[in-house]
N, CA, C and O of each residue as an XYZ file, in Angstrom:
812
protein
N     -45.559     78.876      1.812
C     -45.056     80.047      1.097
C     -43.554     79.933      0.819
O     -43.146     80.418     -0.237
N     -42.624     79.301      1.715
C     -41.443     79.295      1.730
C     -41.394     78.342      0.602
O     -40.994     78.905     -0.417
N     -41.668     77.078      0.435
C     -41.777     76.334     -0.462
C     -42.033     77.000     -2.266
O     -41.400     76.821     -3.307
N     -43.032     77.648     -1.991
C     -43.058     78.011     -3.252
C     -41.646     79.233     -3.863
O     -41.196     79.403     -4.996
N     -41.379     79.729     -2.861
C     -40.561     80.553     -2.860
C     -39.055     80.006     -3.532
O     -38.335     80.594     -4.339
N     -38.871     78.694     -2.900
C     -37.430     78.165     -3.014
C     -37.934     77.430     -4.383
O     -37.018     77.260     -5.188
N     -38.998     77.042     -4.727
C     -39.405     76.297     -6.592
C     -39.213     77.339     -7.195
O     -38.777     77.135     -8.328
N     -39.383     78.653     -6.869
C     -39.142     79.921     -8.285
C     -38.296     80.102     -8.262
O     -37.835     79.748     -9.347
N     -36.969     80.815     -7.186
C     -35.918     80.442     -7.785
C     -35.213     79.500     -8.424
O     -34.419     79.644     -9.353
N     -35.576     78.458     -7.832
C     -35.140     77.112     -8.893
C     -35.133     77.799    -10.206
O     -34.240     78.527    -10.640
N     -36.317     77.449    -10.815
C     -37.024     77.816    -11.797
C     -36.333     78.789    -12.529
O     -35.924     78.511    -13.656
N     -36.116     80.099    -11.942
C     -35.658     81.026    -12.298
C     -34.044     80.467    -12.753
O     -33.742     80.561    -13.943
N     -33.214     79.992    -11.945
C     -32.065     79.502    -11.891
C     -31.878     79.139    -13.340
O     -31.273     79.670    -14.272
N     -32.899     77.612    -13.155
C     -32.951     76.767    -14.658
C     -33.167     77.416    -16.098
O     -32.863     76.825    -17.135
N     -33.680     78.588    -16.059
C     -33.850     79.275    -17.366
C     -32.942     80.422    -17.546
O     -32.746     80.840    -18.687
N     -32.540     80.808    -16.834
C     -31.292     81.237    -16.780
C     -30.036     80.788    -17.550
O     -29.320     81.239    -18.444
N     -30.114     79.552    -16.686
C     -28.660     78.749    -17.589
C     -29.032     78.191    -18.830
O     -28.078     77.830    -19.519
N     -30.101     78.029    -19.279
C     -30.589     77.437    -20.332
C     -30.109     78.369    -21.589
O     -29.707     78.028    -22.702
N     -30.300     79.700    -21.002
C     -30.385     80.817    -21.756
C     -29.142     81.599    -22.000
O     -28.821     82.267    -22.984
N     -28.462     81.348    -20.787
C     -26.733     81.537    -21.088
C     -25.822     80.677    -22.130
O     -24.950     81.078    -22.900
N     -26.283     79.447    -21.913
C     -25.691     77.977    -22.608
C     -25.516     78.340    -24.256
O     -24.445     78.648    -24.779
N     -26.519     78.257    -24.788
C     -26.708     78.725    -26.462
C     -25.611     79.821    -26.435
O     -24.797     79.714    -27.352
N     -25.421     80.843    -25.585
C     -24.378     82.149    -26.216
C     -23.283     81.680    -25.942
O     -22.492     81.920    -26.854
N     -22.765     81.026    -24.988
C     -21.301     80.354    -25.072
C     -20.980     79.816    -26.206
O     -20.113     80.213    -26.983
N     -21.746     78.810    -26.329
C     -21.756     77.696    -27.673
C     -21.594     78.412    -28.503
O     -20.507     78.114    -28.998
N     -22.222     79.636    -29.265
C     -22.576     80.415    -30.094
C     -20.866     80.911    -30.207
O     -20.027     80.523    -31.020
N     -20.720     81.867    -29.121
C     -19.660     82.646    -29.168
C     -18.117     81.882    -29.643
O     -17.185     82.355    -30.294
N     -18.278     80.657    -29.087
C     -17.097     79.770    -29.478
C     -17.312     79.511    -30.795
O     -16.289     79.601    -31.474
N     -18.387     79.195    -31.432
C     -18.320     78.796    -32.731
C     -18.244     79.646    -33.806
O     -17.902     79.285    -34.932
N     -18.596     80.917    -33.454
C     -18.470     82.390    -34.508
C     -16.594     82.579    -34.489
O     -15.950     83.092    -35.404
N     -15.934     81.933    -33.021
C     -14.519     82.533    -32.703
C     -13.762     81.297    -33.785
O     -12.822     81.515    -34.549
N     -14.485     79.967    -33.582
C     -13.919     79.030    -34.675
C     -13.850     79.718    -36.068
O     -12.888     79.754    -36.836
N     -15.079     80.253    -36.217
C     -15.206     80.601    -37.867
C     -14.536     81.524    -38.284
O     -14.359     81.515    -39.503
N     -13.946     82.586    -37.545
C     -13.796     83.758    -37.340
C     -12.214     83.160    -37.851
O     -11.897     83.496    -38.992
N     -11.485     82.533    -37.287
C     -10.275     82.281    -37.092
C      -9.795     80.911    -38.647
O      -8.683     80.781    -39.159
N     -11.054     80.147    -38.992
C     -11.010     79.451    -39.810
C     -10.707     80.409    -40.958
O      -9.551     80.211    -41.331
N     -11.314     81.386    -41.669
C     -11.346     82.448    -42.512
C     -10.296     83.045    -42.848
O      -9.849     83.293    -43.968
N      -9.587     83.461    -40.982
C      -7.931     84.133    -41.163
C      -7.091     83.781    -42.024
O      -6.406     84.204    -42.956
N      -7.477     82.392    -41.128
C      -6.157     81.320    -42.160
C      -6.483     80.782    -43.620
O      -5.622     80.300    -44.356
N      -7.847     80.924    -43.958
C      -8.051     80.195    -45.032
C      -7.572     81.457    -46.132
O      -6.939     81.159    -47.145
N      -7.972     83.009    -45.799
C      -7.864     84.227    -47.192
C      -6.193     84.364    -46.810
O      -5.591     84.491    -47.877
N      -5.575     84.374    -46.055
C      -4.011     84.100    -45.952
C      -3.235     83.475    -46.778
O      -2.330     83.902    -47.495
N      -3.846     81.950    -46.558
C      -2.897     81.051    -47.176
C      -3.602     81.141    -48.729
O      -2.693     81.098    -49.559
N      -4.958     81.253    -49.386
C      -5.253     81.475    -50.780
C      -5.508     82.915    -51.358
O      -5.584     82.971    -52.585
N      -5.615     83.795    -50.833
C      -6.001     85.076    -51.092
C      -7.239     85.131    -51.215
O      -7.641     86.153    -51.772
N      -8.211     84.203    -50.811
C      -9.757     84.518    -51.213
C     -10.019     84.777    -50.235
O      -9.649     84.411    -49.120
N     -11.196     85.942    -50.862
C     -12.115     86.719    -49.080
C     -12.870     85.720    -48.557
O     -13.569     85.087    -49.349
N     -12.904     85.278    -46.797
C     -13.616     84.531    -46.402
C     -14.351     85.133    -45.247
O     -13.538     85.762    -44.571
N     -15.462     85.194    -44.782
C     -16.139     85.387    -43.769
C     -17.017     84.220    -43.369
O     -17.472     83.291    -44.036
N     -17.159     84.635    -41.684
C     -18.363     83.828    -40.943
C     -19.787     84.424    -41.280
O     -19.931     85.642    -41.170
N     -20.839     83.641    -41.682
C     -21.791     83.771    -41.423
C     -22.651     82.900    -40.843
O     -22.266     81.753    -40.616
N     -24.011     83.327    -40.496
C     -25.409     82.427    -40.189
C     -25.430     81.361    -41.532
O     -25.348     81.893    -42.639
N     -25.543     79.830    -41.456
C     -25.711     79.667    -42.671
C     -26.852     79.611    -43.371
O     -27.601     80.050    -42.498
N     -27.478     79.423    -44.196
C     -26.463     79.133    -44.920
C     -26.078     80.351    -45.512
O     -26.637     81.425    -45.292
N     -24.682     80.097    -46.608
C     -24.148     80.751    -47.192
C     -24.446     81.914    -48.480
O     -24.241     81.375    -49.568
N     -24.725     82.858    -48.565
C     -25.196     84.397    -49.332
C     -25.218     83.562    -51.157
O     -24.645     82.501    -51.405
N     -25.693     84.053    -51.767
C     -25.156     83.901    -53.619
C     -24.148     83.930    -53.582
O     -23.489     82.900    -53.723
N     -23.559     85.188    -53.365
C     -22.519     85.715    -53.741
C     -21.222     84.302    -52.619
O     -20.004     84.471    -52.674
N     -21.529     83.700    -52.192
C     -20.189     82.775    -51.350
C     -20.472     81.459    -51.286
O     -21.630     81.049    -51.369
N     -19.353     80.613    -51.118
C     -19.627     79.093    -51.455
C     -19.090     78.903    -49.706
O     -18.192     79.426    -49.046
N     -20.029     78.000    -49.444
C     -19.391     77.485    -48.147
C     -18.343     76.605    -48.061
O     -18.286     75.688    -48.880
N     -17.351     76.743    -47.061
C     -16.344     76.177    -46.608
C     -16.025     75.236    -45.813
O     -15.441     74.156    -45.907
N     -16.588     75.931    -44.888
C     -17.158     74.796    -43.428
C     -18.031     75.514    -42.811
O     -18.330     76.694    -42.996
N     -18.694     74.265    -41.582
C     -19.890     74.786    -41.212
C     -19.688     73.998    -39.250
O     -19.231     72.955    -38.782
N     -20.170     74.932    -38.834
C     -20.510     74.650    -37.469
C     -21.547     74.707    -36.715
O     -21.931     75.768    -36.222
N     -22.242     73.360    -36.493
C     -23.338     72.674    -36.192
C     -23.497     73.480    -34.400
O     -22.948     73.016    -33.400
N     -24.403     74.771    -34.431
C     -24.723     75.085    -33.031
C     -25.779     74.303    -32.311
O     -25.787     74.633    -31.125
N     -26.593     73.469    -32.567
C     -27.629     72.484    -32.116
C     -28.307     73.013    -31.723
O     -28.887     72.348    -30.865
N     -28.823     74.313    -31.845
C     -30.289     75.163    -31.162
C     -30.767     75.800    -32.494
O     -31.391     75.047    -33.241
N     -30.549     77.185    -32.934
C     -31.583     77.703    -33.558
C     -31.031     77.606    -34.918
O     -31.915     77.736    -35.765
N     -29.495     77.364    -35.545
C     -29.146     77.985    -36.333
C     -27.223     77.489    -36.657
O     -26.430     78.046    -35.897
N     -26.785     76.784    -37.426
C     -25.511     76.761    -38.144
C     -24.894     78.031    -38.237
O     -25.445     79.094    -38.523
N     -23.100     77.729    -37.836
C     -22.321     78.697    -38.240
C     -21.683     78.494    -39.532
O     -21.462     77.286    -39.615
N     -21.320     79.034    -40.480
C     -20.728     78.819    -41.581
C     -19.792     79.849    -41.707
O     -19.971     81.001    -41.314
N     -18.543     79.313    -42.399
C     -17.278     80.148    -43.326
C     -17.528     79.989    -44.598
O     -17.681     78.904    -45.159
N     -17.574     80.973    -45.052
C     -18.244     81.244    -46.419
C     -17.193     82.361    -47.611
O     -17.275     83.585    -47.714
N     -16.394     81.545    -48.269
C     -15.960     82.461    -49.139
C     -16.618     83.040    -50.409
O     -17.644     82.648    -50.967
N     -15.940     83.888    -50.686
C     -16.036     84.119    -52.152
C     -16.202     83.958    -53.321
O     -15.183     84.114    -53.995
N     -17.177     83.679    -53.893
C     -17.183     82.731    -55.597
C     -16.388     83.570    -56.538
O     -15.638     83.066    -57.374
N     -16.539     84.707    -56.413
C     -15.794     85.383    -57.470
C     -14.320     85.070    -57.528
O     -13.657     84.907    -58.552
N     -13.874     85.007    -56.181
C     -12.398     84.623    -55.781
C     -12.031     83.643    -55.980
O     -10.898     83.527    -56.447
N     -12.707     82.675    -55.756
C     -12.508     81.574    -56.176
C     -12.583     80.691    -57.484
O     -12.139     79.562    -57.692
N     -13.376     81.670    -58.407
C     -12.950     81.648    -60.034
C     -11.879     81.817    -60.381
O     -11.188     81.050    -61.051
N     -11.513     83.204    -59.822
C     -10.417     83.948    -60.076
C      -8.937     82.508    -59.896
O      -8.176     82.094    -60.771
N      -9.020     82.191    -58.733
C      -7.831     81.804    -58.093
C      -7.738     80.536    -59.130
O      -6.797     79.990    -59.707
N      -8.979     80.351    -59.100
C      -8.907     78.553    -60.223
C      -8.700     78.654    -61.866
O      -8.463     77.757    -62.674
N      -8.853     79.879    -62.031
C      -8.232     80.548    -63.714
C      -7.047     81.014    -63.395
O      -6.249     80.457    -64.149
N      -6.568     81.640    -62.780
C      -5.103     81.972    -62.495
C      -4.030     81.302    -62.765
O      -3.481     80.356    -62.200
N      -3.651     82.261    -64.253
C      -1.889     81.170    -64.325
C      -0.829     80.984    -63.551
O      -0.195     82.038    -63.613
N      -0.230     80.166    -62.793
C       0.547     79.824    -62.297
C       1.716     80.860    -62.071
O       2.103     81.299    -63.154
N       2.333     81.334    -61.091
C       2.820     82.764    -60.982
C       4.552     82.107    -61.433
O       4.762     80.980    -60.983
N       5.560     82.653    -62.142
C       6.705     82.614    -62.275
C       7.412     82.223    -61.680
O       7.792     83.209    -61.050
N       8.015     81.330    -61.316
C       8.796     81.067    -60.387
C      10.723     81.436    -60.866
O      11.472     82.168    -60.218
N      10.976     80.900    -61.759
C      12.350     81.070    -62.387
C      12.214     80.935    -63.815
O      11.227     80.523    -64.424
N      13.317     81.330    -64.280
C      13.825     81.663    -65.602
C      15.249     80.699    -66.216
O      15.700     80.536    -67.350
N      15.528     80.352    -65.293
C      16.855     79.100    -65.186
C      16.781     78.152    -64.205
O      16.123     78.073    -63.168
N      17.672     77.375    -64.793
C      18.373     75.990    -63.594
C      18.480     76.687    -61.812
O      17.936     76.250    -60.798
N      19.395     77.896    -61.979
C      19.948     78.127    -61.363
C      19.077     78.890    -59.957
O      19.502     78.911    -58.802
N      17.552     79.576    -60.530
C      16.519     80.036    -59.775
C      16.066     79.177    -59.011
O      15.422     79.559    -58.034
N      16.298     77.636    -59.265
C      15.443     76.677    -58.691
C      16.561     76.000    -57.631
O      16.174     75.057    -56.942
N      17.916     76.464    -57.501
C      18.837     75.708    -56.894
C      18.960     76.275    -55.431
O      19.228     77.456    -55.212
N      18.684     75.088    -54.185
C      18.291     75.041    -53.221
C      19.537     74.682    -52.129
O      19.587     74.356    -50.943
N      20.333     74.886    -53.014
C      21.648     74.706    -52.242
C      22.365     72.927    -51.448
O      23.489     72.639    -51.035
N      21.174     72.178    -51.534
C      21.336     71.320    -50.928
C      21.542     70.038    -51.887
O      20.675     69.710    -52.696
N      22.906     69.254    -51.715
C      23.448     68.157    -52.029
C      22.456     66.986    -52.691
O      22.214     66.564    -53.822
N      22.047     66.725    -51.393
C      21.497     65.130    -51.587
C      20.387     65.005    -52.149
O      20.297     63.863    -52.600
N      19.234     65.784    -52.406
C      17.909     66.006    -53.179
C      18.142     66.458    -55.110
O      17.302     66.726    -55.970
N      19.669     66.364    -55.167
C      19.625     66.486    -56.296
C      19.733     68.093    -56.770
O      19.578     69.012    -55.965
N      20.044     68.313    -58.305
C      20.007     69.651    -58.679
C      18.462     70.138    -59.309
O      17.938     69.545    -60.253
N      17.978     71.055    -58.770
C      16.369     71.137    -59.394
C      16.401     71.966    -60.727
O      17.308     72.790    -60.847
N      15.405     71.802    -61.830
C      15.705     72.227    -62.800
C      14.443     73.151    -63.233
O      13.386     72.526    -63.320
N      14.397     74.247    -63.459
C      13.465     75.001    -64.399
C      12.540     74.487    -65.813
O      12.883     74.280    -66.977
N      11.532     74.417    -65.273
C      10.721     74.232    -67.004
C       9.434     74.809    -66.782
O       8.843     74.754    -65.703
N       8.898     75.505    -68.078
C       8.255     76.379    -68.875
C       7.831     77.123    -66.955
O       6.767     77.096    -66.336
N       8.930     77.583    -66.635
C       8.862     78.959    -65.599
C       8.542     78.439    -64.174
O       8.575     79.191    -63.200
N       8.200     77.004    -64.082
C       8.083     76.376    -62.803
C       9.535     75.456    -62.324
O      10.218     74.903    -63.187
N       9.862     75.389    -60.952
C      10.852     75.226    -60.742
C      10.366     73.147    -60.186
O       9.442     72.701    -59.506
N      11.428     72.520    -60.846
C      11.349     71.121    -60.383
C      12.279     70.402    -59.931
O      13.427     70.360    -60.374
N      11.824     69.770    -58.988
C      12.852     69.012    -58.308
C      13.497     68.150    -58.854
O      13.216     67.824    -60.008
N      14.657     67.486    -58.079
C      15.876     66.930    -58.718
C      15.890     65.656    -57.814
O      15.114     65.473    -56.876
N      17.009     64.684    -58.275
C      16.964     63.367    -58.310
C      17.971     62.994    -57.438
O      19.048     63.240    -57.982
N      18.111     62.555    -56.435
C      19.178     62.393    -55.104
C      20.650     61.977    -56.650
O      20.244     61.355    -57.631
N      21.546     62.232    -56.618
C      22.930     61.885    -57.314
C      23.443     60.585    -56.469
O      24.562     60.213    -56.822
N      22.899     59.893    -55.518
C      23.443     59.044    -54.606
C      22.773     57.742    -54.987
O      22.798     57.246    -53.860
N      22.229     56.878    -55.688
C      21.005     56.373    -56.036
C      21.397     54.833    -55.098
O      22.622     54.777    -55.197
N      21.014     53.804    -54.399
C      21.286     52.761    -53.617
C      22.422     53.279    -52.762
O      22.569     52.298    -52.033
N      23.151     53.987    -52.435
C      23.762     54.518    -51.726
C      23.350     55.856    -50.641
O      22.535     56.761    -50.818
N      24.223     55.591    -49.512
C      24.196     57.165    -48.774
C      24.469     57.795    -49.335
O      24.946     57.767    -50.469
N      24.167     58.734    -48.492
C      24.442     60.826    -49.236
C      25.025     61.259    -48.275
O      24.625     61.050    -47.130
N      26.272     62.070    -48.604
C      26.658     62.981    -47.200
C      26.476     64.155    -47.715
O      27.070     64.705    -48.642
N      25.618     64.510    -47.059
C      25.150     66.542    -47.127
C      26.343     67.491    -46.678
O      26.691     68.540    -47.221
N      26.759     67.021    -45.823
C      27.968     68.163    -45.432
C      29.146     67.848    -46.203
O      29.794     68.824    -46.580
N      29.590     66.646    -46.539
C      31.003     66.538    -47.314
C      30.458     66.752    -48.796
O      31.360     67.162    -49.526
N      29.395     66.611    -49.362
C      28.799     66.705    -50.371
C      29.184     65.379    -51.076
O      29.859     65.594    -52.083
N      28.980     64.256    -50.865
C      29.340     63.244    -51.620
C      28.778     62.116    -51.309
O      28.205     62.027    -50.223
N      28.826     60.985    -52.226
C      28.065     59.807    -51.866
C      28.756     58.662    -51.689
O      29.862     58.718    -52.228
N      28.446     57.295    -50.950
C      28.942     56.635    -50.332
C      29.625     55.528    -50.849
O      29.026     54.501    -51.168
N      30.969     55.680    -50.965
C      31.535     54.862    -51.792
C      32.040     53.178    -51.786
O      32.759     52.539    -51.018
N      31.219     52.782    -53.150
C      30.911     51.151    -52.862
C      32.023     50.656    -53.330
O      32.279     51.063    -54.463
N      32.926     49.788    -52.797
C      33.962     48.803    -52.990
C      33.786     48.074    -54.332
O      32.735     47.474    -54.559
N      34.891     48.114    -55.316
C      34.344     47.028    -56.036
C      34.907     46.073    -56.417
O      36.072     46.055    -56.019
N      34.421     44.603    -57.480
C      35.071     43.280    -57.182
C      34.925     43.500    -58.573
O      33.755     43.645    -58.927
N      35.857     43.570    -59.536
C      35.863     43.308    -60.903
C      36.180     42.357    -61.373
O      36.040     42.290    -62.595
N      36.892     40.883    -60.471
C      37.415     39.687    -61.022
C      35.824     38.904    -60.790
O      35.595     37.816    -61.318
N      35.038     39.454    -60.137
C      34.328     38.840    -59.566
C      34.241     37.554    -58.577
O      33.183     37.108    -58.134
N      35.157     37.186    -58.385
C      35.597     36.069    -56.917
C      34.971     36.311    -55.638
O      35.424     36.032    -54.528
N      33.935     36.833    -55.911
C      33.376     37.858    -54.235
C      34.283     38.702    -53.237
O      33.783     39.179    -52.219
N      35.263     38.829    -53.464
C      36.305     39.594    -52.751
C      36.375     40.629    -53.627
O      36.416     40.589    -54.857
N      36.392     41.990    -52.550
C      36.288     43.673    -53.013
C      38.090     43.629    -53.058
O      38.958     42.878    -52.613
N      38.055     44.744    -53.770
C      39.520     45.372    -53.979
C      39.973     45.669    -52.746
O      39.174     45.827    -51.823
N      41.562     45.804    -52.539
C      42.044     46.588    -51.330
C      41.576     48.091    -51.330
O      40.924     48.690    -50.475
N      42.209     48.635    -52.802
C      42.437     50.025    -52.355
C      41.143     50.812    -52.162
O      41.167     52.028    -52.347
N      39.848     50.107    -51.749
C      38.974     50.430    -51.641
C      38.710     49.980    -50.140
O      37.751     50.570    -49.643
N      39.126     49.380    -49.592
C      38.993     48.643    -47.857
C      38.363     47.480    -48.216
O      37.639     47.072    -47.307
N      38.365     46.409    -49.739
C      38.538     45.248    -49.280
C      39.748     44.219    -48.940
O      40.669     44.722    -48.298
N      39.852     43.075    -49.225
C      40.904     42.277    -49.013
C      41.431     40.987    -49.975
O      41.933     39.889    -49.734
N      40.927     41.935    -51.551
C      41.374     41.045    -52.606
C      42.774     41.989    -53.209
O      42.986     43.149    -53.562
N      43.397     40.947    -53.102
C      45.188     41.733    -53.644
C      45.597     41.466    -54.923
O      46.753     41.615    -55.318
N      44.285     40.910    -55.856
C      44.563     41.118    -57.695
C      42.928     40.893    -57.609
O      42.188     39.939    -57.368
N      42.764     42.295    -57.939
C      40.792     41.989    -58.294
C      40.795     42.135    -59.850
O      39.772     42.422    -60.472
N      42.064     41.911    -60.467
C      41.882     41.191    -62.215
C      41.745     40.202    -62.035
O      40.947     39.816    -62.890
N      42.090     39.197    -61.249
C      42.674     37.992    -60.930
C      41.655     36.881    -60.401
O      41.668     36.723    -59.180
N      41.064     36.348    -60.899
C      39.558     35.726    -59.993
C      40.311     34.208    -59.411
O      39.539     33.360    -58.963
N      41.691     33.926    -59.429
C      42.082     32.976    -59.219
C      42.865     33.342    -57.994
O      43.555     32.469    -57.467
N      42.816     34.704    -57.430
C      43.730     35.417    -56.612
C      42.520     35.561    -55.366
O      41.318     35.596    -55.626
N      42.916     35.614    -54.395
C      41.397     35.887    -53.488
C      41.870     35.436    -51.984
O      42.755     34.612    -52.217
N      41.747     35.542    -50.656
C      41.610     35.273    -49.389
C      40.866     33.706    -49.744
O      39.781     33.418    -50.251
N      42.086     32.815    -49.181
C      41.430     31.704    -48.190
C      41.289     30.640    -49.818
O      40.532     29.688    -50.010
N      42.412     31.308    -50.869
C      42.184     30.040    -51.698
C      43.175     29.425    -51.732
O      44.182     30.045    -51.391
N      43.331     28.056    -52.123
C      44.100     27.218    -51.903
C      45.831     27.838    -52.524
O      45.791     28.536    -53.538
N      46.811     27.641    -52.086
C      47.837     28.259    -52.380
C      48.273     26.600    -52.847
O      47.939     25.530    -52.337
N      49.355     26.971    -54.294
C      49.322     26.110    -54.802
C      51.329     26.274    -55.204
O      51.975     27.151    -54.630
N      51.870     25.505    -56.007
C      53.791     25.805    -55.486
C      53.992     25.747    -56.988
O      54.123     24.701    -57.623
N      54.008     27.295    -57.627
C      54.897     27.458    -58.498
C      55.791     28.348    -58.845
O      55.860     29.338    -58.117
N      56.692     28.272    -59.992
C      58.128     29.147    -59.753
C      57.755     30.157    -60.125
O      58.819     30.548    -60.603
N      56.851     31.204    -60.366
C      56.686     32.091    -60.524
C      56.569     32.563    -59.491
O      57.344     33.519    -59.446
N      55.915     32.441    -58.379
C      55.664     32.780    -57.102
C      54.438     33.723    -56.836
O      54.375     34.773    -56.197
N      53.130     32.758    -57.783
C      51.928     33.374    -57.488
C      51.308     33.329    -56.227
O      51.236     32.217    -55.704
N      50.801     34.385    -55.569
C      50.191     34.398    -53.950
C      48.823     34.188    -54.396
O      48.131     35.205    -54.343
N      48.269     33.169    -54.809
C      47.045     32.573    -55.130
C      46.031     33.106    -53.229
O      44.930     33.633    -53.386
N      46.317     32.989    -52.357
C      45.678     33.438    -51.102
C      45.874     34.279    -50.047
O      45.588     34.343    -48.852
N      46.708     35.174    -51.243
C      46.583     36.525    -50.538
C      46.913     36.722    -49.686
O      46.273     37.522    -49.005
N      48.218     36.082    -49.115
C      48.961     35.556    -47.598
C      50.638     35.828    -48.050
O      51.267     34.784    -48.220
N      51.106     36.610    -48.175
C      52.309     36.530    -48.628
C      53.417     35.733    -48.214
O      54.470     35.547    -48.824
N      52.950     35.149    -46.775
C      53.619     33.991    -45.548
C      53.856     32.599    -46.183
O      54.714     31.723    -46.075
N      52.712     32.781    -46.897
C      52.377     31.070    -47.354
C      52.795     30.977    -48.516
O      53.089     31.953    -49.207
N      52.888     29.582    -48.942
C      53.288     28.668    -50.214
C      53.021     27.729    -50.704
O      53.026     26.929    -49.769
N      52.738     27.140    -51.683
C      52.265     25.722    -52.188
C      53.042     24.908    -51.676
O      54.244     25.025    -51.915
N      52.709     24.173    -51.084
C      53.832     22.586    -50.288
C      53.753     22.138    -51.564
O      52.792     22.060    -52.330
N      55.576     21.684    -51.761
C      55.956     20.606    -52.766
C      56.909     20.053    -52.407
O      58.003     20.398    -52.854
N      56.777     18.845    -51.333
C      58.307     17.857    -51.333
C      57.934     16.686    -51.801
O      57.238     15.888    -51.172
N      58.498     16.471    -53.245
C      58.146     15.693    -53.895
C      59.289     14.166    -53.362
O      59.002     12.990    -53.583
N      60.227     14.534    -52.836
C      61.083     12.983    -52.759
C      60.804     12.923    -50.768
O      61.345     12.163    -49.965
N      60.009     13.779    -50.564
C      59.654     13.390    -49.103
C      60.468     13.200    -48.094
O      60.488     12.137    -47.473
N      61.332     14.346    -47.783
C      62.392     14.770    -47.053
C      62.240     15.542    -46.074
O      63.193     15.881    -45.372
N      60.976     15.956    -45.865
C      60.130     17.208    -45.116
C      60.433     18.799    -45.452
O      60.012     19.769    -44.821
N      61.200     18.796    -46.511
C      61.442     20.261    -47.132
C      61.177     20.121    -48.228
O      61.434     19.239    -49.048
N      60.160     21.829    -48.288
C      59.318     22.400    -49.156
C      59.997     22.431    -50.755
O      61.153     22.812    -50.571
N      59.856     22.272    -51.782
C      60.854     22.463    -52.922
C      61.132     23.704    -53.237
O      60.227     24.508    -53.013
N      62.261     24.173    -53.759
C      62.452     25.713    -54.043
C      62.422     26.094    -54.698
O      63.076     27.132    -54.794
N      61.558     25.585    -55.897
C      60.596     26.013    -56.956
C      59.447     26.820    -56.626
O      58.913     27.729    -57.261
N      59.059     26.095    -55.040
C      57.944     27.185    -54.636
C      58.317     28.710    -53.730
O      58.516     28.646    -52.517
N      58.356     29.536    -54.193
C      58.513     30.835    -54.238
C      57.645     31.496    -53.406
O      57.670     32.725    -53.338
């Protein structure tokens, strides 16, 4: 007797939980749908609800949640709404340049057309951008082309007309007193009768 006694509760036990199990599952997946909907008529304005699926005439399904016993949950919006939203002209955004201006430097100035606002083109293009100084990063340049950048830019060419002028070229001795290497120290050696002093032609 005891025996049979301790198999029915078993028994009893086992159908029990069997029977609890499905409403958890259930309850979590109506709270998914429930919450899927919030966010979905929020962010588009279309009415969305949970239902049993499948989904009514009147609603197109959205998503669906597979309960594995009797029956699918589904989010099911609106068809009408969703005509609506997909015929809907594009709402106004600005009327000028100036509606679309975002205050910020480096993304460029955004520009207005036919009432939609569009973005703009960094002003910095192969270069940095500084957002806070508002300006872009300024490239040295070599106009003699000798590969040496200008000084007054932080390179170390001291005639960037001059492609014969440059760091580290041969300094050569004439009376003009061209600094061919950019060394103002140095001079073209010329002792031509070989006396060990420089001639004073070279300057």
């Amino acid at each position: 007797m005891k025996r049979i006694l301790i198999f029915l509760i078993a028994s009893l036990s086992i159908s029990l939980a069997s029977l609890l199990a499905p409403q958890l599952v259930y309850a979590d997946q109506v709270s998914d749908a429930i919450k899927f909907c919030n966010e979905y008529e929020r962010e588009t304005g279309v009415r969305c609800e949970q239902q049993k699926c499948p989904c009514g005439r009147t609603t197109k399904e959205m998503e669906r949640w597979n309960r594995k016993f009797r029956f699918d949950i589904c989010a099911c919006a609106s068809k009408s709404d969703l005509e609506a939203a997909a015929n809907a002209e594009p709402e106004i955004q600005c009327r000028r340049d100036s509606d679309c201006n975002d205050g910020v430097f480096c993304n460029g100035e955004e520009m207005c057309r036919s009432g939609q606002c569009r973005p703009g083109t960094s002003p910095c293009k192969g270069v940095k951008c500084y957002e806070r100084e508002k300006m872009c990063e300024k490239t040295c340049e070599d106009k003699d082309g000798d590969g040496f950048e200008a000084m007054h830019c932080g390179g170390n060419d001291c005639d960037d007309n001059n492609p014969n002028r440059f760091p580290g070229n041969k300094e050569i001795c004439d009376s003009k007193g061209i600094d061919e290497d950019c060394d103002a120290t140095t001079v073209g050696d010329l002792d031509a009768d070989g006396d060990g002093f420089i001639s004073a032609s070279c300057r």
